[in-house]
Structures are given as C-alpha cells and as structure tokens.
C-alpha positions as CSV (number, residue, x, y, z in Angstrom):
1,X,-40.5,218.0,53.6
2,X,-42.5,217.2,56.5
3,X,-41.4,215.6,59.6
4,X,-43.4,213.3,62.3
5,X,-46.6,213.2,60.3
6,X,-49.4,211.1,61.8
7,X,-50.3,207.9,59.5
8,X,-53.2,209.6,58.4
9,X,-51.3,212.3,56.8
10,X,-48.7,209.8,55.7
11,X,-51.0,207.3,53.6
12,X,-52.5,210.4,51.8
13,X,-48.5,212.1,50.8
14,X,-47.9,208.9,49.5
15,X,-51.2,208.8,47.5
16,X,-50.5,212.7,46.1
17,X,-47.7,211.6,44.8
18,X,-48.9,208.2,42.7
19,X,-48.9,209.2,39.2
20,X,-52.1,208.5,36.6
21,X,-51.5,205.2,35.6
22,X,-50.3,204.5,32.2
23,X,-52.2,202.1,29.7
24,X,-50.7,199.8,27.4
25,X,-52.3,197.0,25.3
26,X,-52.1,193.6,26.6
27,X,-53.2,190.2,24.6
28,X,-56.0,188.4,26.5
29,X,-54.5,184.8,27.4
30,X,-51.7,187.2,29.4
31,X,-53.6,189.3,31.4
32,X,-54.7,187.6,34.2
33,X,-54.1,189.6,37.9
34,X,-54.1,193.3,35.4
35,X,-56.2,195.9,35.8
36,X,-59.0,196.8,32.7
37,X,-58.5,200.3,31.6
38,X,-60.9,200.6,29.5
39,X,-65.0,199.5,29.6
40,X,-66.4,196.3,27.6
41,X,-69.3,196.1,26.1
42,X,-71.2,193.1,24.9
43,X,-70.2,193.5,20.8
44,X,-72.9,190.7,20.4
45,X,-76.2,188.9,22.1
46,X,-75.2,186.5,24.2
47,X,-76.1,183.7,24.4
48,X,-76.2,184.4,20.3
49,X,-79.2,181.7,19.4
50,X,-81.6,179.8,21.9
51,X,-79.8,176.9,23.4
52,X,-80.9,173.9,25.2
53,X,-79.8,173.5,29.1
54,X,-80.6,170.0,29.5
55,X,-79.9,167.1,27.5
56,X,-84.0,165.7,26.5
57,X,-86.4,166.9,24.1
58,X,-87.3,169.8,22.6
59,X,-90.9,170.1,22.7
60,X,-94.3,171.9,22.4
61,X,-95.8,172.7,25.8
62,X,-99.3,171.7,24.6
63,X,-98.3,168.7,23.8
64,X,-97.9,167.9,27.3
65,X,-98.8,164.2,28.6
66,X,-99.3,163.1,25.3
67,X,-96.8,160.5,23.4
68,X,-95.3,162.3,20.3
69,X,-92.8,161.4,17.5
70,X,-89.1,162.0,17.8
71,X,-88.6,163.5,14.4
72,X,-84.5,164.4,14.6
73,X,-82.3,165.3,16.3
74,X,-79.7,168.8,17.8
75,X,-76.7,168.9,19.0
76,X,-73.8,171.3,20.4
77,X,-71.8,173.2,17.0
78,X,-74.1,171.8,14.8
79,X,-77.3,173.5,13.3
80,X,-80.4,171.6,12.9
81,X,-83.0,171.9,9.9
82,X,-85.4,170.1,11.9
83,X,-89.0,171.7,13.3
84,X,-90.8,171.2,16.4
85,X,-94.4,170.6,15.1
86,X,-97.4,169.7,17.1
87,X,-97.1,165.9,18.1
88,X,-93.2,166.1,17.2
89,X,-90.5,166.7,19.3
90,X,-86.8,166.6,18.7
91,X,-83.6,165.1,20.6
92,X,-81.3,167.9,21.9
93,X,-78.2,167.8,23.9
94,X,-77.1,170.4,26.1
95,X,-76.0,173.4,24.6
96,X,-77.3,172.9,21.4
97,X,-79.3,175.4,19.0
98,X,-83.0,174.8,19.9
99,X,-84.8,174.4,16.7
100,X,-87.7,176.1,15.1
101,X,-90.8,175.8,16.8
102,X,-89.6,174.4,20.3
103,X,-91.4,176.3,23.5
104,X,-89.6,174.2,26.2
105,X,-86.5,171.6,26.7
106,X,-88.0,168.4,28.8
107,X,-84.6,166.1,30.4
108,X,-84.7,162.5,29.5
109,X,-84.9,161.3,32.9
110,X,-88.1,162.9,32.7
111,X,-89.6,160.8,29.7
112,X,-90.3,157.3,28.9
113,X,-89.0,156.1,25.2
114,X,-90.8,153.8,22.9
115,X,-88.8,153.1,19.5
116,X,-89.3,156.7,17.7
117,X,-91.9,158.3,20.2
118,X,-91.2,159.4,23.3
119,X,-93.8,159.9,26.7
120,X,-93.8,163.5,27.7
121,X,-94.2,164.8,31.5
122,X,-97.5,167.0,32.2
123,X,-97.8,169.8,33.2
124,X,-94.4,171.6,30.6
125,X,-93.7,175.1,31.1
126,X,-92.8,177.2,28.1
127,X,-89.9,178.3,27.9
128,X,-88.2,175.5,30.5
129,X,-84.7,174.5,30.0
130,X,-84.0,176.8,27.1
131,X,-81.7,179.7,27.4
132,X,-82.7,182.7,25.0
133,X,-81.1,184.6,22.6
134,X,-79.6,187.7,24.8
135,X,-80.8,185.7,27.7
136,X,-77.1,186.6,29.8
137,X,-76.7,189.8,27.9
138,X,-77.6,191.8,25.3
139,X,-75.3,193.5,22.6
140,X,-74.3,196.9,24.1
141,X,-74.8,195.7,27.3
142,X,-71.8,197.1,29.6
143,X,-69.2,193.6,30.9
144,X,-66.4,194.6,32.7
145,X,-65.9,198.4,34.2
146,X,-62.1,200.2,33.9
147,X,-60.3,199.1,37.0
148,X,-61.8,196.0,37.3
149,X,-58.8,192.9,38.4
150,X,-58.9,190.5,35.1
151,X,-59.7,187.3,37.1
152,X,-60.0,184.0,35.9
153,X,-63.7,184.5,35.3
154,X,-62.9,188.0,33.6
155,X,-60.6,186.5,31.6
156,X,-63.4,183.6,30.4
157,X,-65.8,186.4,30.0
158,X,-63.2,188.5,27.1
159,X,-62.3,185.4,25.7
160,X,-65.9,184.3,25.1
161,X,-66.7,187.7,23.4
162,X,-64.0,187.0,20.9
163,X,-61.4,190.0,22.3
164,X,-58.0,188.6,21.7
165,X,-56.4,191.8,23.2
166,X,-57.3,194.4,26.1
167,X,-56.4,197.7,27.2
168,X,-54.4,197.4,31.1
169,X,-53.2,199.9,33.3
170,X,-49.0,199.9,33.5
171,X,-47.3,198.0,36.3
172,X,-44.2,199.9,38.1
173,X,-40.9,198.3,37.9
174,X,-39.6,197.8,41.5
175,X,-36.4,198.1,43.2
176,X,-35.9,196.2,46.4
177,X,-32.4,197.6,48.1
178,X,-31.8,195.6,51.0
179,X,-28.9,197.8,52.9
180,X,-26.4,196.7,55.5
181,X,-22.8,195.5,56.1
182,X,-24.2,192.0,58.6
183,X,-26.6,191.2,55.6
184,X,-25.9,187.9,53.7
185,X,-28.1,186.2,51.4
186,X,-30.3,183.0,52.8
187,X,-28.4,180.3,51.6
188,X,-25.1,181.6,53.1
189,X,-24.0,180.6,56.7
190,X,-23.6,184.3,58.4
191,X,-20.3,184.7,60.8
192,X,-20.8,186.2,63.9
193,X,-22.2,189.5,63.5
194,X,-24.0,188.6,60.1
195,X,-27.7,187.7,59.4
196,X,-29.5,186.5,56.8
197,X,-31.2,188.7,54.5
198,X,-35.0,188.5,54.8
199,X,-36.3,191.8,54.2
200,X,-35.1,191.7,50.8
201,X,-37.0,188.7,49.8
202,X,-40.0,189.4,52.2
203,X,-40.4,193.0,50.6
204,X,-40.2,191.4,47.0
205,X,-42.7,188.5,48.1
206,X,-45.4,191.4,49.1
207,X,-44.8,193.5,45.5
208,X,-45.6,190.4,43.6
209,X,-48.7,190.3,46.1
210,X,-49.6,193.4,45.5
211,X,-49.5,192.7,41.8
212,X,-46.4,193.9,40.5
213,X,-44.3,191.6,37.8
214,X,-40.6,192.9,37.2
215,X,-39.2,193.3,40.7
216,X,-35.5,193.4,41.1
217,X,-33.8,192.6,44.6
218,X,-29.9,194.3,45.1
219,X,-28.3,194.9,48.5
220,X,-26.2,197.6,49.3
221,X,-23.4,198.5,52.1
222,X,-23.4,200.6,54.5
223,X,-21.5,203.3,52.3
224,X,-22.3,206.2,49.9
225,X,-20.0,204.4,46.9
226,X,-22.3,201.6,47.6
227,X,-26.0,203.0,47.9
228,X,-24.9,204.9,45.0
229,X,-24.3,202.3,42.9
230,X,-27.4,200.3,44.0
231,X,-29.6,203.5,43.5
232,X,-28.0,203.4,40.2
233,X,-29.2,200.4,38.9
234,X,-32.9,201.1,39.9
235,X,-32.5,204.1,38.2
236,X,-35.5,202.9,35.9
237,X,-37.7,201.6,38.6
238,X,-40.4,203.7,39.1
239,X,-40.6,202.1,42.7
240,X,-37.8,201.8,44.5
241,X,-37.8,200.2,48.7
242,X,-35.3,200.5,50.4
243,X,-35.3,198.9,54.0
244,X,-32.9,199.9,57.0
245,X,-30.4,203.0,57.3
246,X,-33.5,205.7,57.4
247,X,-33.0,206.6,61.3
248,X,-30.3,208.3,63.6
249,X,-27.0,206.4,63.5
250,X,-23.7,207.1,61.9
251,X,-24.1,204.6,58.9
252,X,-28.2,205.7,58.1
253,X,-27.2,207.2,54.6
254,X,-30.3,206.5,52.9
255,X,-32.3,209.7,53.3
256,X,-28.7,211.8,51.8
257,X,-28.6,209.5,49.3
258,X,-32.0,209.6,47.9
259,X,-32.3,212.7,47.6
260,X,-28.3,213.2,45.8
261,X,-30.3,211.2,42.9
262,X,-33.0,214.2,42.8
263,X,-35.8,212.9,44.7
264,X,-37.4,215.4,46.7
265,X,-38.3,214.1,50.4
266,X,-41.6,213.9,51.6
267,X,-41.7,213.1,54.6
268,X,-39.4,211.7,57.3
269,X,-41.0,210.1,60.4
270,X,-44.5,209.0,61.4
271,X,-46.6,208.8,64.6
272,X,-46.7,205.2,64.7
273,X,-45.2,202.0,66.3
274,X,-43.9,200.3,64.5
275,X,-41.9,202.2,61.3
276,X,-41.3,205.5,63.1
277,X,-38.0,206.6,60.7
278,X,-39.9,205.6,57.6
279,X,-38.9,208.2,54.7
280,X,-40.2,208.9,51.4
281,X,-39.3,210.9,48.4
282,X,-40.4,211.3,45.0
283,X,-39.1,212.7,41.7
284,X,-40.8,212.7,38.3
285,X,-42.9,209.6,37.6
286,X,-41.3,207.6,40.9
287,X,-41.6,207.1,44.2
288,X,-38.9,205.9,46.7
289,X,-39.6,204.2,50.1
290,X,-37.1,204.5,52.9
291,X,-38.4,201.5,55.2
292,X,-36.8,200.9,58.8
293,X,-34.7,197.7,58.9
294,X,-36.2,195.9,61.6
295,X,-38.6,193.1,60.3
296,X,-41.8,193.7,61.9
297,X,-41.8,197.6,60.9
298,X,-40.4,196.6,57.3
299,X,-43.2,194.4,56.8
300,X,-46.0,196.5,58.7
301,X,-44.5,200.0,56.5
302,X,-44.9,198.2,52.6
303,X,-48.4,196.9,53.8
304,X,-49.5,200.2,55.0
305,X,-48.2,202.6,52.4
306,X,-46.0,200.8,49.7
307,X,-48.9,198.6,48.6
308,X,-51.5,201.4,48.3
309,X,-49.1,203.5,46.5
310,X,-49.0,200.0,43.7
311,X,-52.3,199.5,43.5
312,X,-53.0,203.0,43.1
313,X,-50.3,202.8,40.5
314,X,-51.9,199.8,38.7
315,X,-55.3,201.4,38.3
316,X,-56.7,199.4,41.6
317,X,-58.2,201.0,44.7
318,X,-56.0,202.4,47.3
319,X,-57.8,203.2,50.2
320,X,-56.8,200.7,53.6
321,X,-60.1,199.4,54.8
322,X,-61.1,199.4,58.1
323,X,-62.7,196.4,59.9
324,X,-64.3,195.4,63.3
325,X,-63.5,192.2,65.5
326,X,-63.6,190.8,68.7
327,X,-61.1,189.7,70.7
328,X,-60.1,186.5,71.8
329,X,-58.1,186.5,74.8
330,X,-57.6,189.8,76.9
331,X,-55.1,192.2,75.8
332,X,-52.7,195.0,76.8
333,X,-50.9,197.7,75.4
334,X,-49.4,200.8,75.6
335,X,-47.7,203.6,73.3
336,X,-47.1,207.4,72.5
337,X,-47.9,206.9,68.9
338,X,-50.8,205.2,67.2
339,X,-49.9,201.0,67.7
340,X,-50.2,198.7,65.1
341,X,-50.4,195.2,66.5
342,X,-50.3,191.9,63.8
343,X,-52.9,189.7,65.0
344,X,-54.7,187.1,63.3
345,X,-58.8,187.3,61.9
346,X,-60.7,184.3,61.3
347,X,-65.2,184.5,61.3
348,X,-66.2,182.9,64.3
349,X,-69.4,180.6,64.6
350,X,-71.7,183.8,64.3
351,X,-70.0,185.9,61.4
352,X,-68.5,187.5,63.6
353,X,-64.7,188.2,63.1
354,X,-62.3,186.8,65.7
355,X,-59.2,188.5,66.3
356,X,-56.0,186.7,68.4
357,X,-52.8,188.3,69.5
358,X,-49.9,186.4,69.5
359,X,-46.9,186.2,71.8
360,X,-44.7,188.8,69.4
361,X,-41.5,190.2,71.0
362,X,-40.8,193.5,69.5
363,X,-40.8,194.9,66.0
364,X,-37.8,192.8,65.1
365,X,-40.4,189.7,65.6
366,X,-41.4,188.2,62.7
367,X,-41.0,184.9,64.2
368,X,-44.1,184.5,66.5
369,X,-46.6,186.8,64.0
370,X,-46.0,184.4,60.8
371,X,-49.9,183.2,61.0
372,X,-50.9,187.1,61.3
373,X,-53.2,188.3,58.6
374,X,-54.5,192.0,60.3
375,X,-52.7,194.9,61.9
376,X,-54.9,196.0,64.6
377,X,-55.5,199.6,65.6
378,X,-54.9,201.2,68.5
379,X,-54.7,205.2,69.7
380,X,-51.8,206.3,71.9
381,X,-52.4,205.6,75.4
382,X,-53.0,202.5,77.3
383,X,-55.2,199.9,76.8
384,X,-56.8,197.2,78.7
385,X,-59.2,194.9,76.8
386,X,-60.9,191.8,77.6
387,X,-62.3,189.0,76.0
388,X,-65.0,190.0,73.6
389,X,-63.9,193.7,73.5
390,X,-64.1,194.9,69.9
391,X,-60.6,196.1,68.4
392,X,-60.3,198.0,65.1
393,X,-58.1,196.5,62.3
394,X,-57.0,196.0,58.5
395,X,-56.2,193.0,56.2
396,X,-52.3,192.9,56.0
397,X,-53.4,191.8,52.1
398,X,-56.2,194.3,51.0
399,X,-57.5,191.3,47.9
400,X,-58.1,189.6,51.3
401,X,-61.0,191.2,52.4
C-alpha cells in the first residue's frame, strides 16, 4: 500500500485497478445513457431511394420558366408509377420517393397553379430539393464508434437502421455505506448530537450521474459487527463508497474492515485539501472507496476519483480535463497540499470562461458552494490573485464540458 500519494498518483492507482469492461447485449428502446461496445455500420444506403425535401413539384430542369402539365402525383410510404417527362411534372410531398425522370424538387410557394398545369420558376437547378439515394450514408459506411454514449440522437440513428438490439459495456453495481452513530435519515428529526444523512444520498445522486443504474444506499455504525454486516450486503457490488471513518480517531474502522473482507489497500492518504484520509482498496473485479466524512471532501473525492473509476468501468473516458478561466473577484489561499477550491464557471461576453468563488466555510461546507460546477486548482503555497487572473480548473460533471 502506498501512503500520502499526490493526486496525480492517486487518479492513476485508481485507474490500474478498473477492470476491462464487460459487454452484454442490450435491446435498443433501453439503452439510452450506455456505452456502444461494438462499431455500426450502415447495413444499407441511406437515404434508401431519392426523396423529395420540399413539398412542390418534381420537375425537369429544362423545363424551367415554361408552364407544364401536372401529370400525378407522390407521396411519403407510398410508391409512385408516375414519370417526369419533358413538359410534365409531378406533385410530391416531402419525403416522398422522387419518381422516374425528376432532376430537381421546385416548393409550391415557388409556382403559380392553373387547373392541371402548373408555372415553373427559372432558372432550376438539378438536383434541388431532392435528397439522393446514399446521400447521408452509404452501406458500409462506419455510424457509431465503440464507446460512444447512446444519446437520444444515437438512439434515433440505430433505430432508423432497423437494429432492435446493441452490444453495451457493463455497468458496476454500487454500494453507498454511509457510516456513523449521529447519522439519521433526512426525513427524521435528529436529537442533539445527530445529523441528517446527506452524504449517503449526495454520493448516490453523483453515481447515477456518472451513469450507473443499480445503486444501493445502507448506513452503518460506528462498530465492526456493524460495518461488517453492511460490507456484507455489498458483497456483490463491484463498487462499493464508503464515506467517514477512514482517518485517525478511535471509531475510524473502515480501513480494518475493508481489508478483513480481502481487499488489498491501495492507498491511504493524498496530498490534497480537501479528502486528505481518502483510502482505497481493491480485490478481484471491485473496487472500494474509503471517502472522508465531511461534505465538501466527500463530494470533491467521488468527483475526482470515484467517477473516473465508473466511467472507465462503463467503457467511457476517464481522464479529468483540465480547463482555463478567469477570475471574477480577487482571491486568496493558502495550503501545504495541492487546494481544490468549488467555484462556479459560466462563458463570459467574449468566450471566455468566468470563474467565481464563493463565500465557502471549510470542507464541511456544502451550504454556500451548492451553485459550484468546477474545482479549481491550486499548487501548495500561497496565493494572491486578482481580478482577471487566470486559475486552472475541472468540471465537477465531466458530460459537462
């Protein structure tokens, strides 16, 4: 195990110790937010015939300022055995086959009708309005790339090449183990010495972020019968995050614990502020988080290494971006490890990002920071920044950016 390891080093331990993803199959109408694990190809031309864009006439582009015959007519899901000829021309609504013969689509706003003939524009342009066969791809042609997140459109796109199933990367079960004797669940009214629980839901909130569909949420005491249990009924979580009892005092039992299950530690401690005490272990196909119990670090510790680790899990990218912004408002700080500040990034006027502390009190704060959306950077030492200095920083929510 290594001990004090700067966030560098941290982030990439986690990373080693991701597994290859597995793949399962998934049927299309459910797969919105997974991951493709495999590549699509076009199976088909698309679009498969010509088809008119514009609701008009299909025409002949000599024909062109003349007055021709409307001799039939095409619309959408419906083939038409009717020919554009020279001096003909045939109605066609939008998305409909284009029939034999037609060199151009002219709208109806831009003709004048007289009983069966119809005034065309001058001046048509072959090939106007009509969307050929192969036009948006051609069969073969390569879709959607492995790893790519099944949007909405991607979704439309599989659907519309008749693929009623897709191969997806796994998603981790995770295990959310809030621990402590003063927690009680939000809905309770806490005596004195009591809080409410809002790691537990916080933490479970940013793994169905991150992606993630079966999360379970337990609390545990402050006692080995107890943490033993809990760890218990995870036991088939490949994720388990545990927040508070990972530092010095007499009742931090989460470290022992772990590793009685057979998890090997990885680490214990980071350079940072905040999250120093975070721990991790892993064991074969899992990974387990030991996050400090105060808010701020709870929060700051998932977004910095537990939601790489998922996404990396999932098939997705894993690296924490790094992004420039100005400040808006001067700003002070000082620290022996490498500060992590939650601040809040908007684009200014110019493009430029604007980044603006808030008034936050301590890692325990989550109060004052609930409009953050970036942890800014900053290297141990002191700082004095003004207005308009530039300040490194990352999106709390990678999808963000």
């Amino acid at each position: 195990m290594e001990k004090s390891v700067s966030p560098e080093r941290a982030l990439e331990l986690v990373l080693q110790h991701v597994p290859a993803p597995g793949r399962s199959a998934c049927p299309v109408e459910q797969a919105l937010g997974r991951v493709l694990a495999e590549q699509v190809l076009a199976p088909v031309d698309y679009p498969a015939f010509d088809r008119a864009m514009m609701d008009g006439f299909a025409v002949r582009a000599t024909d062109a300022g003349t007055s021709v015959i409307v001799a039939g007519e095409a619309s959408a899901g419906h083939a038409t055995r009717s020919v554009v000829e020279p001096g003909r021309c045939v109605e066609i609504m939008t998305g409909a086959p284009c029939p034999a013969g037609t060199e151009a689509v002219v709208p109806v706003e831009n003709t004048t009708r007289e009983g069966d003939r119809v005034r065309l524009p001058d001046g048509i342009r072959p090939g106007r309005h009509v969307q050929t066969r192969g036009q948006i791809c051609t069969q073969g042609a390569r879709i959607l790339e492995p790893s790519t997140l099944i949007t909405p459109l991607a979704l439309g796109v599989l659907v519309s090449f008749g693929r009623s199933e897709v191969s997806v990367y796994d998603r981790p079960r995770v295990g959310v183990i809030s621990t402590g004797d003063e927690l009680v669940e939000g809905a309770a009214d806490p005596r004195l010495g009591q809080i409410r629980d809002s790691n537990g839901p916080m933490l479970a909130a940013l793994a169905r972020e991150a992606g993630v569909a079966d999360v379970r949420r337990l609390h545990a005491l402050d006692t080995q019968q107890s943490l033993d249990q809990t760890l218990a009924a995870v036991r088939d979580c490949e994720v388990v995050v545990l927040t508070g009892g990972v530092s010095m005092g007499r009742y931090d039992l989460v470290p022992r614990m772990v590793q009685a299950t057979g998890a090997e530690p990885v680490f214990h401690k980071v350079t940072q502020q905040p999250g120093k005490p975070l721990f991790v272990a892993a064991g074969p196909g899992r990974l387990i988080f030991g996050l400090p119990g105060n808010s701020r670090s709870t929060h700051f510790c998932f977004v910095r290494y537990v939601a790489p680790a998922l996404r990396r899990w999932m098939g997705r990218q894993a690296s924490v971006g790094s992004w420039r912004g100005r400040l808006t408002e001067p700003y002070r700080c000082k620290s022996d490890r490498t500060l992590f500040v939650p601040m809040r990034a908007d684009p200014g006027p110019d493009g430029t990002m604007q980044v603006s502390p808030f008034d936050e009190r301590g890692s325990a704060d989550i109060y004052n920071i609930a409009r953050a959306n970036v942890y800014a950077r900053f290297e141990p030492g002191e700082h004095a920044l003004e207005t308009g200095d530039e300040v490194t920083f990352a999106w709390m929510n990678e999808g963000h950016g």
